[in-house]
Each structure stands twice: as C-alpha cells, then as structure tokens.
C-alpha positions as CSV (number, residue, x, y, z in Angstrom):
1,X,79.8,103.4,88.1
2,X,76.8,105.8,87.5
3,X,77.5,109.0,89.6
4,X,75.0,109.3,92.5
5,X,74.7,111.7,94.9
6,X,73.5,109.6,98.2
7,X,75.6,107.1,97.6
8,X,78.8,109.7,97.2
9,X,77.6,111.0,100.5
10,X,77.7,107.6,102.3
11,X,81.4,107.3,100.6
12,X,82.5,110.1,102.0
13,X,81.3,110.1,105.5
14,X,82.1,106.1,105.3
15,X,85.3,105.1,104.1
16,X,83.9,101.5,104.3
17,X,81.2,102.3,102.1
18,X,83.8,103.1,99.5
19,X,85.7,99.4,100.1
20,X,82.5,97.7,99.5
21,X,81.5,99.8,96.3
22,X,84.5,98.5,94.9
23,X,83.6,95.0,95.7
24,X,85.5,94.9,98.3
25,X,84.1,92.9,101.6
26,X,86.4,94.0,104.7
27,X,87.3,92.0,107.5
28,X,85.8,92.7,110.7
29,X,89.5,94.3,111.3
30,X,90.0,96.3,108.4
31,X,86.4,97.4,109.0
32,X,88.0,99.3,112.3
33,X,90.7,100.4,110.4
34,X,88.3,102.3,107.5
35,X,86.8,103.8,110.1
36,X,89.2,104.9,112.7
37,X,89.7,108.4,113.2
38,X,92.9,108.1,115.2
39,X,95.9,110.5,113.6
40,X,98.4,107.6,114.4
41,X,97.3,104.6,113.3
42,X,100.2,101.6,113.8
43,X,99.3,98.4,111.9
44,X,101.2,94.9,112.8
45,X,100.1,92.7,110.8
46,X,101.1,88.9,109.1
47,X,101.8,88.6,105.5
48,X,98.9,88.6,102.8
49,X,96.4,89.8,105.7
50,X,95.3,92.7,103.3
51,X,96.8,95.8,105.5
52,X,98.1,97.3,102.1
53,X,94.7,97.0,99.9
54,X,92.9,98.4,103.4
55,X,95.6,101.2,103.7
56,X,95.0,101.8,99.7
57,X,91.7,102.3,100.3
58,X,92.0,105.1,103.1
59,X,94.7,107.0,100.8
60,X,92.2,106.8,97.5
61,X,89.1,108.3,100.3
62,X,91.3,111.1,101.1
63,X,92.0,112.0,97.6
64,X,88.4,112.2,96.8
65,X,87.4,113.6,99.6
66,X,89.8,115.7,101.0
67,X,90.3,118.4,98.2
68,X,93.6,119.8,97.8
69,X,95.0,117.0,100.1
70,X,98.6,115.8,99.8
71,X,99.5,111.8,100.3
72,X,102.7,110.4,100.7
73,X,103.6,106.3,100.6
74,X,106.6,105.6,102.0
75,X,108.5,102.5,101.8
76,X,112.3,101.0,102.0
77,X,112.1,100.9,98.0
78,X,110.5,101.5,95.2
79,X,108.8,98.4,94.4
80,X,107.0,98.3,97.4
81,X,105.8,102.1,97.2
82,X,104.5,100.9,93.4
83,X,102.6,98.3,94.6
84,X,100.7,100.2,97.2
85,X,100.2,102.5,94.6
86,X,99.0,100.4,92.4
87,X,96.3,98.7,94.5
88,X,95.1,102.4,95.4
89,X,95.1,103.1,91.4
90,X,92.9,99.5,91.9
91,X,90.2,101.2,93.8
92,X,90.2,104.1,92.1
93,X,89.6,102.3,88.5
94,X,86.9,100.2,90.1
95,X,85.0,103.6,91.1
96,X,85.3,104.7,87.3
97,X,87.4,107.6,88.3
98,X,84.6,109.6,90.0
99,X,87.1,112.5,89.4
100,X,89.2,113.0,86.4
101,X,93.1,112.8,87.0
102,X,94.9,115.7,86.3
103,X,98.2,113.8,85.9
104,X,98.5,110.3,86.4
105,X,102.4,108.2,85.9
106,X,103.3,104.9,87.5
107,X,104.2,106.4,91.0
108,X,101.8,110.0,91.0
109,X,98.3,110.6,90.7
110,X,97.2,114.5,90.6
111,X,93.2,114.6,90.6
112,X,91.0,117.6,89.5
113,X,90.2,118.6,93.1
114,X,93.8,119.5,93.6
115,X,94.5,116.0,95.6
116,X,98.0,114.3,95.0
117,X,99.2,110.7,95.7
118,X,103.0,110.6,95.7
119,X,104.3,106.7,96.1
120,X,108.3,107.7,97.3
121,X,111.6,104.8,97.5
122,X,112.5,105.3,101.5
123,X,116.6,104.7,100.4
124,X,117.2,108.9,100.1
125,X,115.8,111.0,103.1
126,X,117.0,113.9,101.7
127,X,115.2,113.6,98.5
128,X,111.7,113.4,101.0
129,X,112.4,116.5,102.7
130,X,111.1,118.9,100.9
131,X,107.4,117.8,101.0
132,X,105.0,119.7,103.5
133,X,101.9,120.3,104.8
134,X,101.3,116.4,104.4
135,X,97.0,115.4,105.0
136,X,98.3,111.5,105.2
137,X,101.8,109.6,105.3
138,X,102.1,106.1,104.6
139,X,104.7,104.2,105.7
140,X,104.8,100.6,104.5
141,X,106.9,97.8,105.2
142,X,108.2,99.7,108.6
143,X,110.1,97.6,110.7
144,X,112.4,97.5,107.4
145,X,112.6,101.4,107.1
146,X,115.8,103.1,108.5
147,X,114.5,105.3,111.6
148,X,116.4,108.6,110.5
149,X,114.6,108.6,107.7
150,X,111.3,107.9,110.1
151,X,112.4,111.1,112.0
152,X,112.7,113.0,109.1
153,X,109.3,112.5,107.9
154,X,107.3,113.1,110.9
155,X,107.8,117.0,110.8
156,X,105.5,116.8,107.5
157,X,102.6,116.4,109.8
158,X,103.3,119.2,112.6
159,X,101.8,122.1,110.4
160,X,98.6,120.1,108.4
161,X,97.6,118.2,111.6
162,X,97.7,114.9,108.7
163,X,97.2,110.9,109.7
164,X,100.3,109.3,110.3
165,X,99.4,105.1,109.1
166,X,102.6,102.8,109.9
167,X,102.5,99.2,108.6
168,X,104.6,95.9,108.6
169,X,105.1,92.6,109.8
170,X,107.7,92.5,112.6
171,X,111.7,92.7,112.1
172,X,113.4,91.4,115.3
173,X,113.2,93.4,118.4
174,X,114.9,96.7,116.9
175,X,113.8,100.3,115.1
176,X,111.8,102.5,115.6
177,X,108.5,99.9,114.9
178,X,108.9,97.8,117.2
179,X,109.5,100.4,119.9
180,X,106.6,102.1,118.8
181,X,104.4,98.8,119.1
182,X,106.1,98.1,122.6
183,X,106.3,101.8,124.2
184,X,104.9,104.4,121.7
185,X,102.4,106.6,123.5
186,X,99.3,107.7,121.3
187,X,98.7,104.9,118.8
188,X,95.9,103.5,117.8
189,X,97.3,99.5,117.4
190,X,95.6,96.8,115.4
191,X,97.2,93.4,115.4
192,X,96.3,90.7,113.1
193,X,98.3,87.1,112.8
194,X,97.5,84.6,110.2
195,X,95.2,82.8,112.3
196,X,92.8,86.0,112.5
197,X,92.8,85.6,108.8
198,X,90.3,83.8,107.2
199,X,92.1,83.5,103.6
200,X,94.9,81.8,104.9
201,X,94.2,78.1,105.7
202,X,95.5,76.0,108.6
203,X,97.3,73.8,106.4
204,X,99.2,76.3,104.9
205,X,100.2,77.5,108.0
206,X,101.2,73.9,109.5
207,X,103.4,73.5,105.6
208,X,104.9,77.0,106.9
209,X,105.7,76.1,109.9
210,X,107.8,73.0,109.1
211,X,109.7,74.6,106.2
212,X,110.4,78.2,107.6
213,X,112.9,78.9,110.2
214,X,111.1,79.4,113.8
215,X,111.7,83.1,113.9
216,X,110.8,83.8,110.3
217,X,107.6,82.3,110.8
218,X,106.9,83.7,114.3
219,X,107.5,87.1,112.2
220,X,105.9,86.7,109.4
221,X,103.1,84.9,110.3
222,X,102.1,85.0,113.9
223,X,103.4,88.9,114.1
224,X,106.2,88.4,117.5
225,X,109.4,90.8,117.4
226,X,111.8,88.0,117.8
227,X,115.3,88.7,118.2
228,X,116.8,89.8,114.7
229,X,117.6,87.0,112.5
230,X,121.4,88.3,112.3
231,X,121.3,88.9,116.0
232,X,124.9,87.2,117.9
233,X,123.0,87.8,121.4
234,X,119.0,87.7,122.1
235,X,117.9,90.7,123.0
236,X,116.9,89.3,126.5
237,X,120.5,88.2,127.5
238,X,121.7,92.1,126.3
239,X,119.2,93.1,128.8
240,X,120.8,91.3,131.4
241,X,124.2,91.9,131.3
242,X,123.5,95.8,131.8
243,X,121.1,94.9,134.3
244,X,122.1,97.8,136.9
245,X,121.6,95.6,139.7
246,X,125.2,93.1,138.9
247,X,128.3,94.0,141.2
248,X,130.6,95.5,139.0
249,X,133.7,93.7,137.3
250,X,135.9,96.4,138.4
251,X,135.2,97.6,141.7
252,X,138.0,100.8,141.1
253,X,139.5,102.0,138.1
254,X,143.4,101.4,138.2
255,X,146.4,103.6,137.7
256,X,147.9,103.5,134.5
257,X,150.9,100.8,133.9
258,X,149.0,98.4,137.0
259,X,147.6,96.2,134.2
C-alpha cells in the first residue's frame, strides 16, 4: 500500500477508515464499535459475528497510532490469544506494514514507534502481573476467564487511563461477564445474536437449532446467560429459596443434645 499522507490522516482519526483500507466492509455494528470512544467497551456477541477481527482491528490502530502504546490480549488460553493475534498480524500485513516491526514472534509484535502487542494464556495470573501502564486490554472469550484473574488485570489501567474491551458469547448466568452485562455500571454494551448477522443464514441456524442442546444454542447463538450447562439448580429457583421474604425453617436455634 503506497504511503499517503491524507489517507494516514483519515486512518488515524477513523479507526473505520483503517477496516476498509484493508478490505474490510464493517457491519453497521462493528462500525459503532471502531468508533466508540468509551474506555469500557463490553461486547456480547454470537459465534462467528466478527467481534475478534473488529477488536483486532482497534488493537492494530492503537499500535500505529498511539506511539509508545502497550496492548495486552487476554484470553483463558493460548490458542485463543494466538488467533486474535493473528487476525491483528492480518490487518497489519494487509496495510504493508506502514511501520517496520521492531520484533515480531508468534504471540509479540514490537513496532518502530515503540508500540507493543503482547497476546497472553489467561491460566497464570501471576505471570500477568507485572505489566503496567497498559493503553488497551483485551479480554477475549470472557465469560470463560476465571474472575481473579479479571481482578488482577484491571489495576493495569488505573495509572495509563487505557481502554478496557471485554468480549464473549455468554456462559450461564455466573462470572464476572455476565454480571457486568446484567449490573456493571459504566459500559458501553453492544449485543449482536446470529440473526443480526448477515453471514449466517437462517437455515443454518434452524440445522443448529435442532442438533444443539437448547441452552447451547440460546448461548452461542442468540447470546442469553442461561443457567450453566453443569448447573444442578436454575439460577431462578437459587434465587428463591433465599428469598428473604420465606418464614424461616427454624423459628429458634435449639440447645445442644435437643436434636
């Protein structure tokens, strides 16, 4: 791509600008997502919707164009961290590296402007800890990612003021994503089920839907916390029985030796 100077202007103030230099033609929703300035951005979104190649796409803009800038993608496990990776390395190949790497391996990119991408396995918190001063954290994969680890990544952010951008399909009605999606105070949240995608086609959906398990598919495809798969008790009828409101079973705790 032959370096020009207008254009790398319009990239920089217009992350979608950059998709679509790539050849890439966003969704209305991923559209928003380029362009959201929100420091919390919390993504719930279906299978194969393209959250991770949006998401690359924000991390490779703030390489560029955020000098010095350190980026961290977080996931339960490795593969997962390499493949977002990987389809950030996508974008940047397909912009003819409009910087040189400095130092480039199959889960780090180090680019002459100082900028670092670091892809990181979620399964050792205490290995994470020592990053600061963190511009943008990825998490991907979240309703799957343990929430002490969660807690011990936020505090990367409290010094650089960095974008915090939390992705996943849902994973029952437990963690620290789904009570961020149901109670968590200052996100920006974008929801987007298979039937707000255009690439997935209603008969694959209706083939889904008679060979998945109801609450697989309700997860993975139309993005509802459902009571966890390995779940004894909904989540509804452990609601009730600590309902404050029931007569106790007990109305007076008795002495020792009475039972």
């Amino acid at each position: 791509m032959a370096h020009d100077m207008t254009a790398d202007l319009g990239m920089a103030l217009d992350p979608l600008l950059l998709a679509e230099a790539t050849g890439i033609q966003p969704d209305p929703w991923q559209g928003t997502v380029l362009r959201s300035t929100s420091r919390r951005l919390l993504l719930n979104c279906c299978r194969q919707s393209g959250k991770s190649t949006t998401v690359a796409t924000l991390v490779c803009h703030t390489a560029l164009y955020d000098p010095g800038s350190l980026t961290l993608i977080l996931s339960p496990g490795e593969r997962q961290s390499k493949e977002t990776f990987r389809k950030m390395m996508d974008v940047y190949d397909a912009l003819d590296h409009p910087l040189p790497p400095d130092s480039e391996t199959k889960l780090e990119l180090e680019l002459a402007n100082g900028s670092r991408i670091i892809a990181l396995p979620g399964a050792n918190d205490a290995t994470i800890r020592g990053y600061s001063g963190v511009r943008l954290l990825v998490i991907d994969e979240a309703s799957r990612v343990a929430d002490s680890l969660y807690n011990s990544v936020r505090p990367m952010l409290a010094v650089s003021g960095g974008r915090l951008v939390v992705m996943s399909t849902p994973w029952g009605k437990r963690g620290f994503f789904w009570e961020a999606w149901e109670q968590g105070q200052g996100w920006e949240k974008i929801e987007i089920t298979a039937l707000d995608c255009p690439r997935i086609s209603a008969e694959f959906l209706a083939e889904e839907k008679e060979n998945l398990p109801d609450l697989f598919f309700k997860s993975e495809y139309l993005c509802q916390f459902t009571d966890a798969i390995d779940s004894v008790f909904s989540m509804d009828l452990i609601q009730a029985a600590v309902q404050s409101t029931l007569p106790p079973l007990v109305d007076d705790v008795l002495p020792l030796g009475v039972w």
